[in-house]
C-alpha positions as CSV (number, residue, x, y, z in Angstrom):
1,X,4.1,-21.2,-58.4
2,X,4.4,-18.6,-55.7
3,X,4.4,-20.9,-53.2
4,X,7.2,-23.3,-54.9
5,X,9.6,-20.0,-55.3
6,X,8.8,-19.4,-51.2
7,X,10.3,-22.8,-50.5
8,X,13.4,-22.5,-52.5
9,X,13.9,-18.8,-51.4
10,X,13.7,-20.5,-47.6
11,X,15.8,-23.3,-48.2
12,X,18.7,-21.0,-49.9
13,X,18.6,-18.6,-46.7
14,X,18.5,-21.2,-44.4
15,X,21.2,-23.2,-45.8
16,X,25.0,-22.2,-44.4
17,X,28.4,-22.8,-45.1
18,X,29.4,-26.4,-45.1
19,X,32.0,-26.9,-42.4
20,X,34.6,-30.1,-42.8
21,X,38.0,-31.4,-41.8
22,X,40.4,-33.6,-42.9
23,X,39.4,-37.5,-42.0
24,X,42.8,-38.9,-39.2
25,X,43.1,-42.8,-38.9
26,X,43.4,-43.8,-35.5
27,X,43.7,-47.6,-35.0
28,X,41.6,-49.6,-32.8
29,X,44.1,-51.9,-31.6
30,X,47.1,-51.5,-29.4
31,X,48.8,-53.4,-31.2
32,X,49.3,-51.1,-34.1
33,X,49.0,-48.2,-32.2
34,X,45.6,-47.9,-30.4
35,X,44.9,-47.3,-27.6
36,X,45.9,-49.1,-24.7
37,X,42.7,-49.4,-22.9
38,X,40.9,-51.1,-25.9
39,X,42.9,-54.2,-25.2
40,X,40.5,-55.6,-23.1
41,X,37.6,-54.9,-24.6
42,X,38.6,-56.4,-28.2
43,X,39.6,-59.2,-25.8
44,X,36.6,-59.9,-24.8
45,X,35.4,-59.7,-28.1
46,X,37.5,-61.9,-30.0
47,X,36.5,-64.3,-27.5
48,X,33.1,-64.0,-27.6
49,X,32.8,-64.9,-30.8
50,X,35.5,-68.0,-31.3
51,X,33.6,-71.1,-31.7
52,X,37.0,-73.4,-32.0
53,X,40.2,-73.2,-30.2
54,X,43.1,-74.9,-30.4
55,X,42.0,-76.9,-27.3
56,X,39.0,-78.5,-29.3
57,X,41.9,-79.6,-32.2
58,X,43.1,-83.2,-32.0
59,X,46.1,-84.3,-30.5
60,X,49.3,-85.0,-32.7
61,X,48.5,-89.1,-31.5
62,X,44.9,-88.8,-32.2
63,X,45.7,-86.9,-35.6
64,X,48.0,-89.8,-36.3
65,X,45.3,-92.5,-35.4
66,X,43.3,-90.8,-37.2
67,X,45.4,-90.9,-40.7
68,X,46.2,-94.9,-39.9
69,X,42.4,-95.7,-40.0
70,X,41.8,-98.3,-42.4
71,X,45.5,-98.5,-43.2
72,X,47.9,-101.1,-42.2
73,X,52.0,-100.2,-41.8
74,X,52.6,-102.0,-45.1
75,X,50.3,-99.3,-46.5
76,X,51.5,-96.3,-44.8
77,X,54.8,-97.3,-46.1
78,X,54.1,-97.8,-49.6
79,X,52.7,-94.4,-49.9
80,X,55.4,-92.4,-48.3
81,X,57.7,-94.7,-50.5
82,X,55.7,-93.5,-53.6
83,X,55.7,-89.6,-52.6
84,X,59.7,-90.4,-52.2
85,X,60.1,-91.9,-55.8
86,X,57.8,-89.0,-57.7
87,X,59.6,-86.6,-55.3
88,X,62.5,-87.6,-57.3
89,X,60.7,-87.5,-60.2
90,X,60.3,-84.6,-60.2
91,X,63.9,-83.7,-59.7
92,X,64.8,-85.1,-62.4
93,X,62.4,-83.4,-64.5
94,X,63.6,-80.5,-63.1
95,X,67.4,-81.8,-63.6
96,X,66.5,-82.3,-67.2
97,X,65.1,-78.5,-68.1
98,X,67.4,-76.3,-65.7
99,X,70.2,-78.4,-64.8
100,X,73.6,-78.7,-66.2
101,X,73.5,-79.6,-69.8
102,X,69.6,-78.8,-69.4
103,X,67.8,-79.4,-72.9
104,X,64.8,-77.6,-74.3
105,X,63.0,-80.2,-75.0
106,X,62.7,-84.2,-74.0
107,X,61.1,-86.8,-72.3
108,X,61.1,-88.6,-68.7
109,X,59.4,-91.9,-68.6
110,X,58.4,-93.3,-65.1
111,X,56.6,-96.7,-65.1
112,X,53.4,-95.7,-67.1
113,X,54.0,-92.0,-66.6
114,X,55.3,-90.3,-69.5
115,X,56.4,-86.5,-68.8
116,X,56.9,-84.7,-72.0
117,X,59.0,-80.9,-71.8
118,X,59.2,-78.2,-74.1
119,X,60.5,-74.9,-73.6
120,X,59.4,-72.1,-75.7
121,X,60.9,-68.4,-75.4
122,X,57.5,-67.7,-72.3
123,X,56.9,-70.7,-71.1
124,X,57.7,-74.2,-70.3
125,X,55.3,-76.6,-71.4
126,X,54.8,-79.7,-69.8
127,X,52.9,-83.0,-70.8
128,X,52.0,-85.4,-68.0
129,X,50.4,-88.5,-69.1
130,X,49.9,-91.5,-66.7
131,X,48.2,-93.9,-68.7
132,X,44.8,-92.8,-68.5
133,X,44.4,-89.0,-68.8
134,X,46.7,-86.1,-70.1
135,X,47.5,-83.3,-68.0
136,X,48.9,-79.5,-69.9
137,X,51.4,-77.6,-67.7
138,X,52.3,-74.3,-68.3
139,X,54.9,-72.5,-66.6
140,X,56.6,-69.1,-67.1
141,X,59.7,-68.4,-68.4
142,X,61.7,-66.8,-65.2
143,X,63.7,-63.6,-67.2
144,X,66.1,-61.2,-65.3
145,X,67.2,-58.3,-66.6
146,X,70.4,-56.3,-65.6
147,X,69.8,-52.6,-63.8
């Protein structure tokens, strides 16, 4: 017991005042404000431990060789003709909810895609069904309020 008390008695008179200051950012980089004769070493850094540059990428004609693989013109055409058309599909949709005359609710057919709208006071509620599945869109209401 006398022993433990010993310890304690030593720690407490050994113990001081605790000393601290406040903590001040200084950036690294000299780009936002570091210093200036860091640039080379974070430099060297950097590159040290990229493992891909934008040397190694394909070339625009190889990415476009690439994407024609297996796919004739008559192909290639078809699909940007298909992203045209549901591009404007979709502008109609859009036409239909929030255009001039827009309606809270309908219905947009599209060959064997049936796009069904609702608008509720939150949300707008879309339907997409192409045949096979059923696809549930909501969106939120966009509300502005005056200042």
């Amino acid at each position: 017991m006398r022993k433990s008390l010993y310890i304690v008695i030593a720690a407490v008179a050994f113990t001081g005042a605790a000393n601290a200051q406040d903590f001040v950012y200084a950036p690294l980089n000299p780009s936002f404000g570091g210093n200036p004769l860091n640039s080379q070493h974070l430099l060297a850094t950097a590159n040290a431990q990229r493992s891909a540059t934008a040397r190694d990428a394909p070339s625009k004609d190889e990415m476009d060789s690439l994407s024609r693989v297996g796919r004739s013109d008559a192909e290639l055409f078809l699909r940007q003709l298909q992203g045209r058309l549901l591009s404007q599909l979709a502008a109609q949709v859009t036409s239909a909810i929030f255009g001039e005359g827009g309606s809270d609710s309908g219905e947009v057919v599209f060959g064997d895609t049936q796009i069904t709208f609702n608008r509720t006071v939150d949300f707008i509620e879309l339907s997409i069904f192409d045949g096979i599945s059923t696809t549930q869109i909501k969106v939120p209401q966009l509300v502005i309020t005056g200042n």
